[in-house]
C-alpha positions as CSV (number, residue, x, y, z in Angstrom):
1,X,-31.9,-4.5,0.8
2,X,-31.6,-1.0,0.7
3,X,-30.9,1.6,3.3
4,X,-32.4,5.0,3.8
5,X,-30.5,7.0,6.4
6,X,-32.6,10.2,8.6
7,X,-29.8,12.5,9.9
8,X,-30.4,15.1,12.4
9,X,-26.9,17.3,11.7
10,X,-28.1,19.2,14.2
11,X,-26.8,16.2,16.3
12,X,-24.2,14.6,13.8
13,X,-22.3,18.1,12.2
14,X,-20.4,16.7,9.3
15,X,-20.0,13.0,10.5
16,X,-23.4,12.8,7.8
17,X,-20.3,12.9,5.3
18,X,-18.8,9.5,6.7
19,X,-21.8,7.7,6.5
20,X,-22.1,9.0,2.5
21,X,-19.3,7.5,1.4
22,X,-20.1,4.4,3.0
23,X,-23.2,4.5,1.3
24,X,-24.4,1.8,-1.7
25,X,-25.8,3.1,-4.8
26,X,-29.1,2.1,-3.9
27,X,-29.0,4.1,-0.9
28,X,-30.5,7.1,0.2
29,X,-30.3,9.8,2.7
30,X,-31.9,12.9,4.2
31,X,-30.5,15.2,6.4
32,X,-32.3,17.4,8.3
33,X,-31.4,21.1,9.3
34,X,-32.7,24.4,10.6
35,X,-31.7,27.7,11.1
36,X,-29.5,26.6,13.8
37,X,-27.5,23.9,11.1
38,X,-26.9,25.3,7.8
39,X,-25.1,22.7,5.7
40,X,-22.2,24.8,3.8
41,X,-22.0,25.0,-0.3
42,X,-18.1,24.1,1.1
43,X,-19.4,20.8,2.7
44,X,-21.6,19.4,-0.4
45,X,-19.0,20.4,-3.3
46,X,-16.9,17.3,-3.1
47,X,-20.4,15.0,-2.9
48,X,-22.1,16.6,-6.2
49,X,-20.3,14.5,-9.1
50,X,-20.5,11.5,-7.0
51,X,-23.1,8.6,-8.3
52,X,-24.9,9.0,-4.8
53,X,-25.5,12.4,-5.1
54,X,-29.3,12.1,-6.4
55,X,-29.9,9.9,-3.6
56,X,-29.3,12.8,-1.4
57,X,-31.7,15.0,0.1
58,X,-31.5,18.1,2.4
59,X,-35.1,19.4,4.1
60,X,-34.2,22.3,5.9
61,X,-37.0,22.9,8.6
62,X,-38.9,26.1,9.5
63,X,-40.0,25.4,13.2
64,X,-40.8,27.3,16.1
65,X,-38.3,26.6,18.9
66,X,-40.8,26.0,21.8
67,X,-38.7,22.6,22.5
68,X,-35.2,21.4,22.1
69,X,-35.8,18.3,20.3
70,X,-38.3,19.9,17.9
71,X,-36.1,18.9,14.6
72,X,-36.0,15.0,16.2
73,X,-40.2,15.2,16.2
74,X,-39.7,16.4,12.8
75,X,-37.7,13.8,11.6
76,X,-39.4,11.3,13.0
77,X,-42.4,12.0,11.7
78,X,-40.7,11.8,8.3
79,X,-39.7,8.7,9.1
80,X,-43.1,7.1,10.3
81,X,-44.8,8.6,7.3
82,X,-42.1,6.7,5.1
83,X,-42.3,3.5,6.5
84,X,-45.9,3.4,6.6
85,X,-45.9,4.2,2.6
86,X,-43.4,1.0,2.1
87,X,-44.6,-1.1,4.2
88,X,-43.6,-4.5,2.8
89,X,-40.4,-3.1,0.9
90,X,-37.4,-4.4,1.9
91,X,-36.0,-1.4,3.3
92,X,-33.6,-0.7,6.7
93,X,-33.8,2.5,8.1
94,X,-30.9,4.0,9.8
């Protein structure tokens, strides 16, 4: 079974790096930032030559701040529109 992992770092910061080492190759994550959480160049350098690294993907998100959660609705929806394209894969989402 695989894992995919949805990270708000507006909610996590850096701890997104903990859970990527922990990771399996078969793993994957997203993380998902805004204007508000840039992910520094400083942050992903030690990541890139690892084996995980294409298993990585940052979506940075353009959205109007009429709430505070709006990056969690994002996400979310992500998610739900994921799941609902694997349904039946053997897949844990984190």
């Amino acid at each position: 079974m695989n894992k995919q992992y949805y990270v708000d770092v507006e909610n996590v910061g850096t701890y997104w790096t903990d859970l990527f080492e922990k990771m399996d190759i078969n793993d994957y994550m997203y993380l998902y930032t805004s204007s508000n959480t840039k992910i520094t160049y400083g942050t992903l350098i030690p990541y890139m030559h690892d084996a995980k690294w294409n298993n990585l993907e940052i979506k940075e998100t353009y959205l109007i701040c009429l709430q505070d959660n709006n990056l969690d609705c994002f996400l979310l929806s992500d998610l739900n529109t994921k799941m609902k394209q694997e349904k039946g894969v053997n897949t844990e989402y984190v």
